[in-house]
Every structure is written in C-alpha cells, then in structure tokens.
ROSE-4610 file (N, C-alpha, C; in Angstrom, 1 decimal, always signed):
// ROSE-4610
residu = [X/X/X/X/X/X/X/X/X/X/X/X/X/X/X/X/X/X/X/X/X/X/X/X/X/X/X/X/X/X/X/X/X/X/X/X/X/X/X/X/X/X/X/X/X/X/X/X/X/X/X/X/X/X/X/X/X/X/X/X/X/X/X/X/X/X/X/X/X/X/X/X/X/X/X/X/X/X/X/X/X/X/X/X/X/X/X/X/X/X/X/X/X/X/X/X/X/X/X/X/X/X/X/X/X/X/X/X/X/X/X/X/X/X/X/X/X/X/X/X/X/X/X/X/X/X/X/X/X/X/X/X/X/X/X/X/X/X/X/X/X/X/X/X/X/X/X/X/X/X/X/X/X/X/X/X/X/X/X/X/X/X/X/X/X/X/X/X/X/X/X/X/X/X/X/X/X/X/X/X/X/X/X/X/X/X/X/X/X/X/X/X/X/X/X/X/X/X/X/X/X/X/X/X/X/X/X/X/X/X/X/X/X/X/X/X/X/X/X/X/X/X/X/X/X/X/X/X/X/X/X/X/X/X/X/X/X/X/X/X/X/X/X/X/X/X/X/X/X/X/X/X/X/X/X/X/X/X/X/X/X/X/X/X/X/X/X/X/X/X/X/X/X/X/X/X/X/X/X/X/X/X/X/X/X/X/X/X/X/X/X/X/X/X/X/X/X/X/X/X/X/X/X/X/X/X/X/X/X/X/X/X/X/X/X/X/X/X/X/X/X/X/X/X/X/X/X/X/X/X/X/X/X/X/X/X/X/X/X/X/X/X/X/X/X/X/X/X/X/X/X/X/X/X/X/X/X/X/X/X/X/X/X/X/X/X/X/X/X/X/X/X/X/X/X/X/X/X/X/X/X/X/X/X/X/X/X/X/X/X/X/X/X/X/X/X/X/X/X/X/X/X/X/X/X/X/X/X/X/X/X/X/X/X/X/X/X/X/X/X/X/X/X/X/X/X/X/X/X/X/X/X/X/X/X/X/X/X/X/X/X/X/X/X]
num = [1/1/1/2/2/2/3/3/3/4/4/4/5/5/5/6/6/6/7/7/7/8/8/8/9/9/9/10/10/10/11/11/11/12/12/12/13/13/13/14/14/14/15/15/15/16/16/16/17/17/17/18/18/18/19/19/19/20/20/20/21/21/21/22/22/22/23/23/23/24/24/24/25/25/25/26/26/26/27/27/27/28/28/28/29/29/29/30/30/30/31/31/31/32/32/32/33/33/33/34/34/34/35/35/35/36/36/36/37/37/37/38/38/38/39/39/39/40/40/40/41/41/41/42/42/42/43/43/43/44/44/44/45/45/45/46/46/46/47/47/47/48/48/48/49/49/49/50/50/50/51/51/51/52/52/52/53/53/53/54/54/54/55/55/55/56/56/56/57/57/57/58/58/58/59/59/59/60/60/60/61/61/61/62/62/62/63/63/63/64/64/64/65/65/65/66/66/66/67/67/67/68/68/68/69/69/69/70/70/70/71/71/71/72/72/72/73/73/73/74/74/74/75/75/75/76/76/76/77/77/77/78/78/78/79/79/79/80/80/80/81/81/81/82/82/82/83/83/83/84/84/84/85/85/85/86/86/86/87/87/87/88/88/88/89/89/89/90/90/90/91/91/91/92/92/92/93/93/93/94/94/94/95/95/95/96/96/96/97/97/97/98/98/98/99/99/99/100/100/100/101/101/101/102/102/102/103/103/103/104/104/104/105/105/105/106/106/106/107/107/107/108/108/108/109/109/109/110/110/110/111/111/111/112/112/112/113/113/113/114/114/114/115/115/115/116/116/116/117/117/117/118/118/118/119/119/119/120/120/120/121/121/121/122/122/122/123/123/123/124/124/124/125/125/125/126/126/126/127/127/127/128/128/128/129/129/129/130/130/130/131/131/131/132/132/132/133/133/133/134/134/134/135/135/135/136/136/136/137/137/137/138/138/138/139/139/139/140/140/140/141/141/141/142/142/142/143/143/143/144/144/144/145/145/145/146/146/146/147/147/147/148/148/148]
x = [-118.7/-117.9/-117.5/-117.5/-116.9/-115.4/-115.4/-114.3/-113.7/-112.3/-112.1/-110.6/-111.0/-109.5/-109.2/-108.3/-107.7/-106.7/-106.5/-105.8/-105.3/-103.8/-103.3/-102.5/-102.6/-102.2/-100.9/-100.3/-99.9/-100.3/-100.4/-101.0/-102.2/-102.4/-104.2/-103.9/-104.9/-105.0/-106.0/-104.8/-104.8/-105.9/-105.5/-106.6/-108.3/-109.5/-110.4/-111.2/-110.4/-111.8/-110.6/-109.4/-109.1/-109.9/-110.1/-110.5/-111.7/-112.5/-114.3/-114.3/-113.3/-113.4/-113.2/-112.0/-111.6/-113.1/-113.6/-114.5/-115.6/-115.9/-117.0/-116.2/-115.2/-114.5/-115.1/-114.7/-114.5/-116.2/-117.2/-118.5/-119.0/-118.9/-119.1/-118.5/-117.5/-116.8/-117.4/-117.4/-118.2/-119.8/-120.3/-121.7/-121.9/-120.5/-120.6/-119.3/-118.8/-117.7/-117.7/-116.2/-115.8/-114.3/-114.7/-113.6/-112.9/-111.5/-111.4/-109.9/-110.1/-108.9/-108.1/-106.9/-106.3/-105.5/-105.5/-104.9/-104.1/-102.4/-101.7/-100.7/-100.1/-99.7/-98.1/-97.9/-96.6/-95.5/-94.2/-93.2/-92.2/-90.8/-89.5/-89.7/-89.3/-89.8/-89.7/-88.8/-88.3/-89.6/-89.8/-91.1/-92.4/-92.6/-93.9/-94.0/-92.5/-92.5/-92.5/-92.2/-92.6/-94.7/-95.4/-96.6/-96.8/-96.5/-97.0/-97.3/-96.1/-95.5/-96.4/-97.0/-97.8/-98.9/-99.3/-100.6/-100.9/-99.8/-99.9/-100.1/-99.0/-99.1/-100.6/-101.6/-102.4/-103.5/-102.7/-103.7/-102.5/-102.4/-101.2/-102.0/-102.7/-103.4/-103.8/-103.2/-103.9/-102.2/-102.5/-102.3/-101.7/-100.3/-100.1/-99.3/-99.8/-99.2/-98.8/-96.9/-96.6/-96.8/-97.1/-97.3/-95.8/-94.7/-93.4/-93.3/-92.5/-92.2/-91.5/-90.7/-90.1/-90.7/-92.0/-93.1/-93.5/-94.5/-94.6/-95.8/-96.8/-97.8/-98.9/-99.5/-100.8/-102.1/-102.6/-103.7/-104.9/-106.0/-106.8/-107.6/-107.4/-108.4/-106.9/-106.4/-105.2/-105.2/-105.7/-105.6/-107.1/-108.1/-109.6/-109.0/-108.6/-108.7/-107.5/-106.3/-105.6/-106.4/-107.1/-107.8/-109.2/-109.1/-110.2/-110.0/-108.5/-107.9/-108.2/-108.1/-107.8/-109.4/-110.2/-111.3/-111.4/-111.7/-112.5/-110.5/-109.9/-108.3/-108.6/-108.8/-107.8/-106.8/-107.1/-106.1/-105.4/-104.1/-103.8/-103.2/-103.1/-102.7/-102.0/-100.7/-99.8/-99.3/-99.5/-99.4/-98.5/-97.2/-96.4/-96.8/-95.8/-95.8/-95.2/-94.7/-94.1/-92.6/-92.0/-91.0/-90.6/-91.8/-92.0/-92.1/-92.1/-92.0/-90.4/-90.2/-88.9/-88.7/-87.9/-87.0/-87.7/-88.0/-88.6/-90.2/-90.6/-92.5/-92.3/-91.2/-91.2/-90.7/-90.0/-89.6/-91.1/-91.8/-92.9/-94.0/-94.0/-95.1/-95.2/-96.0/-95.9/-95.7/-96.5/-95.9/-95.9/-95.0/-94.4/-95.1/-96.5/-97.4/-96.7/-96.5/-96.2/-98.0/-98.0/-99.5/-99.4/-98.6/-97.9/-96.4/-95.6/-94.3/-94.2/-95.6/-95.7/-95.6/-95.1/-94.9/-96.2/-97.1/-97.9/-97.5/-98.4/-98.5/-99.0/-98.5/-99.3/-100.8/-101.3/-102.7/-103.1/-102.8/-103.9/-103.6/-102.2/-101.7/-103.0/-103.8/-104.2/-105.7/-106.2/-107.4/-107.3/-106.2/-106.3/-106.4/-105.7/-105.6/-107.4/-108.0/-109.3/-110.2/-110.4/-110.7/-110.8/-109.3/-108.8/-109.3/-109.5/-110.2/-111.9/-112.5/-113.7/-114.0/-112.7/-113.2/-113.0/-112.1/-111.8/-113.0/-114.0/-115.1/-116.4/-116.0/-116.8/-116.8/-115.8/-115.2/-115.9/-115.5/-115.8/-117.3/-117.6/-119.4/-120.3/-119.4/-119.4/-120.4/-120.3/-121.1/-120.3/-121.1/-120.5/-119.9/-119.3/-118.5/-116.7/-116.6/-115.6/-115.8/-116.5/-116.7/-116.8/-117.6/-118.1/-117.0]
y = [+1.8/+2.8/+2.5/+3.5/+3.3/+3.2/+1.9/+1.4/+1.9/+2.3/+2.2/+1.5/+0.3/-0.4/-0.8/-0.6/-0.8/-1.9/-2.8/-4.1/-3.8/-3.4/-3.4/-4.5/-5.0/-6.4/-6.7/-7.3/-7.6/-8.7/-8.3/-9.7/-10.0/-10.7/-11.6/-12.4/-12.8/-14.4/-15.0/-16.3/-17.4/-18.6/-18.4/-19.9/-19.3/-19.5/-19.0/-19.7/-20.3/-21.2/-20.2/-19.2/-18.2/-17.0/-17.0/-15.6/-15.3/-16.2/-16.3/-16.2/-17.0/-16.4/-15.2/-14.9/-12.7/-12.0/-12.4/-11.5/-11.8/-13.0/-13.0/-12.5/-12.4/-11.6/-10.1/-9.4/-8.4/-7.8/-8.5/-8.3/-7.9/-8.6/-8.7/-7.5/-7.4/-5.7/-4.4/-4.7/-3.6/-2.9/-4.4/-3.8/-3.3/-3.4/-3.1/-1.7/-1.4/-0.3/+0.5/+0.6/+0.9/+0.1/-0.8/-1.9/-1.7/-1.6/-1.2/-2.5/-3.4/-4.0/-3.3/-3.1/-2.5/-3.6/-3.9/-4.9/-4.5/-4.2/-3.9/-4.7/-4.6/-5.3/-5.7/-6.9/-7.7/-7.3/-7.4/-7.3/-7.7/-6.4/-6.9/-6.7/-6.5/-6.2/-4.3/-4.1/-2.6/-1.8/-2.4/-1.6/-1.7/-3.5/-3.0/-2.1/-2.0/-1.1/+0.6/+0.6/+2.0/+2.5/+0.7/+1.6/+1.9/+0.6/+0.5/+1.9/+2.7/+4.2/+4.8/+5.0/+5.7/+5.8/+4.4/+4.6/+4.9/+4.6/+5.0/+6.8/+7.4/+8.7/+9.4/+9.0/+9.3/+8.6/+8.0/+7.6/+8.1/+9.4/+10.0/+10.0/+9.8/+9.6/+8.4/+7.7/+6.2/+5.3/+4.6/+3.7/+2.6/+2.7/+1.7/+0.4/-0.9/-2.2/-2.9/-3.1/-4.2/-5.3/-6.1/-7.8/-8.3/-8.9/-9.2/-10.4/-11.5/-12.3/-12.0/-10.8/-10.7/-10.1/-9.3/-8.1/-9.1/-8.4/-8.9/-9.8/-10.9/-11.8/-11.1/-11.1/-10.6/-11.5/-11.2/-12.1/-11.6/-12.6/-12.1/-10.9/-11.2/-10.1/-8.7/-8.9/-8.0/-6.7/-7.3/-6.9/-6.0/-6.4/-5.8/-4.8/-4.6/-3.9/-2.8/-3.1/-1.7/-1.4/-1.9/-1.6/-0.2/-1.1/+0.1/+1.1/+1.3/+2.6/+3.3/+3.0/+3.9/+5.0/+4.4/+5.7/+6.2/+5.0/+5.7/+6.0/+6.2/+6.7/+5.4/+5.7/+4.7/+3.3/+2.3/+1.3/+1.0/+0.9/-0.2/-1.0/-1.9/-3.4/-3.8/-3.8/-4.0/-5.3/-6.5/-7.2/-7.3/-8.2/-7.9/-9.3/-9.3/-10.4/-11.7/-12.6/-13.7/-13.6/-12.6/-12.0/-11.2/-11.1/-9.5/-8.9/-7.4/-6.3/-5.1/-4.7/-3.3/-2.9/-2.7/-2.2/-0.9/-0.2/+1.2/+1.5/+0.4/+0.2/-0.2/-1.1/-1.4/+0.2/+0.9/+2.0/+2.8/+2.7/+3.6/+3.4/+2.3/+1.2/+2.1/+2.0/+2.3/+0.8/-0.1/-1.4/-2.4/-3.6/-5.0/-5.9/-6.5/-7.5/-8.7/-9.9/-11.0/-11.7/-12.2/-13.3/-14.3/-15.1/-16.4/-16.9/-17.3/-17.7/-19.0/-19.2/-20.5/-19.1/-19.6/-19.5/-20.0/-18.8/-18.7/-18.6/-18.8/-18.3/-16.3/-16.1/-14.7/-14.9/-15.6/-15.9/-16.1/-17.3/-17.2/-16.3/-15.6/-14.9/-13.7/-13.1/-12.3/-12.9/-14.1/-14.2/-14.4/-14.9/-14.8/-13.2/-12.2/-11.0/-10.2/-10.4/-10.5/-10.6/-12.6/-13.4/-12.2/-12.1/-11.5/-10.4/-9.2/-8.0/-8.0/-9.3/-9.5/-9.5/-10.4/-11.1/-9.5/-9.0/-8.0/-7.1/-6.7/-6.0/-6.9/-8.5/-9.0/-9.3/-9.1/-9.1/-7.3/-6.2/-5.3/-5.1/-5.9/-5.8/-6.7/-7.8/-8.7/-9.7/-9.8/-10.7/-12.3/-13.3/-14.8/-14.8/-14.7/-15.5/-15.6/-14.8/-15.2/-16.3/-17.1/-17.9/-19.5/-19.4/-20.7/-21.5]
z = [+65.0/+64.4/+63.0/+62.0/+60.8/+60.9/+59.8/+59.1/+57.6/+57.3/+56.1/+56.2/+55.9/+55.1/+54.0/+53.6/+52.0/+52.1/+50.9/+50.9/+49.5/+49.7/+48.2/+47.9/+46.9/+46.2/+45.2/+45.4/+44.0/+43.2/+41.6/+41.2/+41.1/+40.1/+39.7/+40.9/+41.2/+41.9/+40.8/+40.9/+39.4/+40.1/+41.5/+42.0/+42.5/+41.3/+41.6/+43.0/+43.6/+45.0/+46.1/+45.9/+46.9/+46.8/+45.5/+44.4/+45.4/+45.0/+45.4/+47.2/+48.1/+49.2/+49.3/+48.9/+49.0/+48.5/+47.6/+47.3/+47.9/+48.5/+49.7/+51.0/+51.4/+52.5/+52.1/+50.8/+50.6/+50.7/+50.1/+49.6/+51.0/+52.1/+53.8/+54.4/+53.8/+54.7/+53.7/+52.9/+52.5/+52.5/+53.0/+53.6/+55.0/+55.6/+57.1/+57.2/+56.2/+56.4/+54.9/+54.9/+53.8/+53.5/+52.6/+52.2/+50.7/+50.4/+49.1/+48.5/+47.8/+47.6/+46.2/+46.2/+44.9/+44.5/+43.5/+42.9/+41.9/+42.1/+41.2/+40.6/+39.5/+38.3/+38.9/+38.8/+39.3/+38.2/+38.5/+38.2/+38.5/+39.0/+40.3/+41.2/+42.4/+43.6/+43.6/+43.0/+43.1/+42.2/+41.2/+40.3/+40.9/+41.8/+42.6/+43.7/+44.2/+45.4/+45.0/+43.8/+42.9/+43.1/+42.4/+42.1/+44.0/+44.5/+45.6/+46.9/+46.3/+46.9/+46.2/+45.3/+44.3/+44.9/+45.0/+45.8/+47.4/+48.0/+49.2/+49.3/+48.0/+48.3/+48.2/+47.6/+47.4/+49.3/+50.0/+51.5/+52.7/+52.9/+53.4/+55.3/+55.1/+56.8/+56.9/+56.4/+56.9/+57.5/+58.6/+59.2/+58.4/+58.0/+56.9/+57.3/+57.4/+57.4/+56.5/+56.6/+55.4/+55.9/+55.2/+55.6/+55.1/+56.2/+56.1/+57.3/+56.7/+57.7/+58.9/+58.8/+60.0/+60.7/+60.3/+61.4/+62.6/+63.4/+64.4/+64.4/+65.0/+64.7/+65.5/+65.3/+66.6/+66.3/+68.0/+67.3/+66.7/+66.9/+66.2/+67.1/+68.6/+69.1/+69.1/+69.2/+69.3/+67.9/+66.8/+65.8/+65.6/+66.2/+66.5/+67.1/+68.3/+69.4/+68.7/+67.9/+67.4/+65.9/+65.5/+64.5/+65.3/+66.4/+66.7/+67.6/+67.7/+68.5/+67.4/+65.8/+64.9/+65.0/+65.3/+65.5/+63.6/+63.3/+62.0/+61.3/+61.5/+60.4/+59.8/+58.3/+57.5/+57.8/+57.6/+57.8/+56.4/+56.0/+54.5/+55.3/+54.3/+54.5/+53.3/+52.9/+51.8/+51.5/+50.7/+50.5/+49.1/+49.4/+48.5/+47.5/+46.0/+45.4/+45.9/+44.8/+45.4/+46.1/+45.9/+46.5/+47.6/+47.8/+49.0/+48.9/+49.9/+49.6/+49.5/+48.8/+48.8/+50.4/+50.3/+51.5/+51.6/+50.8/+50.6/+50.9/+50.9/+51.3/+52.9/+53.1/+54.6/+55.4/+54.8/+55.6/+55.8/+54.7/+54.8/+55.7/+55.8/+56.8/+58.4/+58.9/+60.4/+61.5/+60.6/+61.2/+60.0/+60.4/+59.5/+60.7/+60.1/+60.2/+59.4/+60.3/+60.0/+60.1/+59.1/+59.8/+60.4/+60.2/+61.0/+60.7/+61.4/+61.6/+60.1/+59.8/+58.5/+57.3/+56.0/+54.7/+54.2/+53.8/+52.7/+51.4/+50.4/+49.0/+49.4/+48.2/+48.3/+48.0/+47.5/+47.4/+48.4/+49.2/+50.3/+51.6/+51.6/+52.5/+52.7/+51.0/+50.7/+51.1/+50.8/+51.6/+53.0/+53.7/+54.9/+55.2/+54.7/+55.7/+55.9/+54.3/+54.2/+54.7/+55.5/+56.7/+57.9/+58.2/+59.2/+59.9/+58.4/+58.7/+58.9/+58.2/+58.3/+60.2/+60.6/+61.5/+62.7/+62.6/+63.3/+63.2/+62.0/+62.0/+63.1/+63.4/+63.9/+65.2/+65.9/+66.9/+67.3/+66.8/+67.2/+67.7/+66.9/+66.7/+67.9/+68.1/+69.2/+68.5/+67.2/+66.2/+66.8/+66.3/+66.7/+66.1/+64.8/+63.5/+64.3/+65.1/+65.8/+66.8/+66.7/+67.9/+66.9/+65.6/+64.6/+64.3]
C-alpha cells in the first residue's frame, strides 16, 4: 500500500555522519513511497511554531504527529500497524528545534509522539524518527531489516 509521510524539521543539521544517515533513511523511503522532509529555518519557539502552522495549513488531511517528551512512546511494531490503518492518508511528523515545539503546534497535532523517555539532540531525534519510518515501511512489507 502507498505511503506519504512528511518530516518537518527545524534547523540545518550541523553533524554531517547524522545528515548522511537521514538522507540514506530518506533516499530508501522514497523509492518505496512517497517521502518528503521540509526543513524550516530556526528561531524562538513561537516564530517556528508560526512557519510550522503555515505548512501544516497547506497538509489539511494528513495525520499530524508532534514529537514531544510528554506524548506517548510506541513501539516500533505499534507504530507500523497505526501507520497502516492510515490506508494511504498522509502522515506528518513534526519535529521541533532545540527548544521544542509551541503550545500551538501541539494543539494542532492529532497525536504527541514521545520517541523515548531518554533526551535526544534534535539531530539525531530527527534521524531516529527517519530510521523509524524506514523501519515501519519494512515491517509492513515483512522485509528483514526489522529483524538485522
């Protein structure tokens, strides 16, 4: 079944040995779906949570996840399996800066995705969620890479 997830970002990523995994994450979902990462320009938390609304308004059927410590953890098959109730809708995946996200992006969310109870960087929070979605296309597929 076709996939479309979007991974909106804040921020460059400055460490290129996370850079090069995301874009081999991303390179992998895109030959098997439709994968799109947006990468928007850091600031306060209130001006990212500005573009961040901007762009959402433009994905008004899609399934929107903020990534927030307090959301809930799921695992990895857990996250396959509501990925693929979606039946082809749209998934985003919102990843805030070093600060978080606005109180105003979390209201918009349908769910607050914690990744783990540990403190990441937003860098590799961002190749993990990547990983994550790779792995959830692989799982669906019943490919091994969930098993290596």
């Amino acid at each position: 079944q076709m996939f479309r997830y979007t991974v909106i970002a804040i921020g460059k990523m400055k460490n290129r040995s996370l850079a090069t995994l995301c874009d081999d994450f991303s390179k992998r979902l895109k030959r098997q779906g439709n994968f799109e990462l947006i990468e928007l320009k850091d600031g306060d938390v209130e001006s990212e949570g500005h573009r961040i609304l901007e762009a959402l308004a433009k994905r008004s059927d899609a399934c929107i996840y903020a990534m927030a410590e307090e959301g809930m953890t799921r695992t990895s098959q857990r996250l396959a399996d509501e990925l693929y109730t979606l039946q082809g809708r749209p998934a985003v995946f919102i990843l805030g800066g070093a600060y978080g996200l606005s109180d105003a992006v979390k209201a918009r969310a349908d769910a607050l995705f914690a990744l783990s109870p540990l403190t990441f960087t937003h860098e590799i929070a961002r190749m993990l969620i990547c990983e994550q979605l790779y792995r959830a296309v692989a799982i669906q597929n019943g490919s091994k890479y969930h098993h290596e």
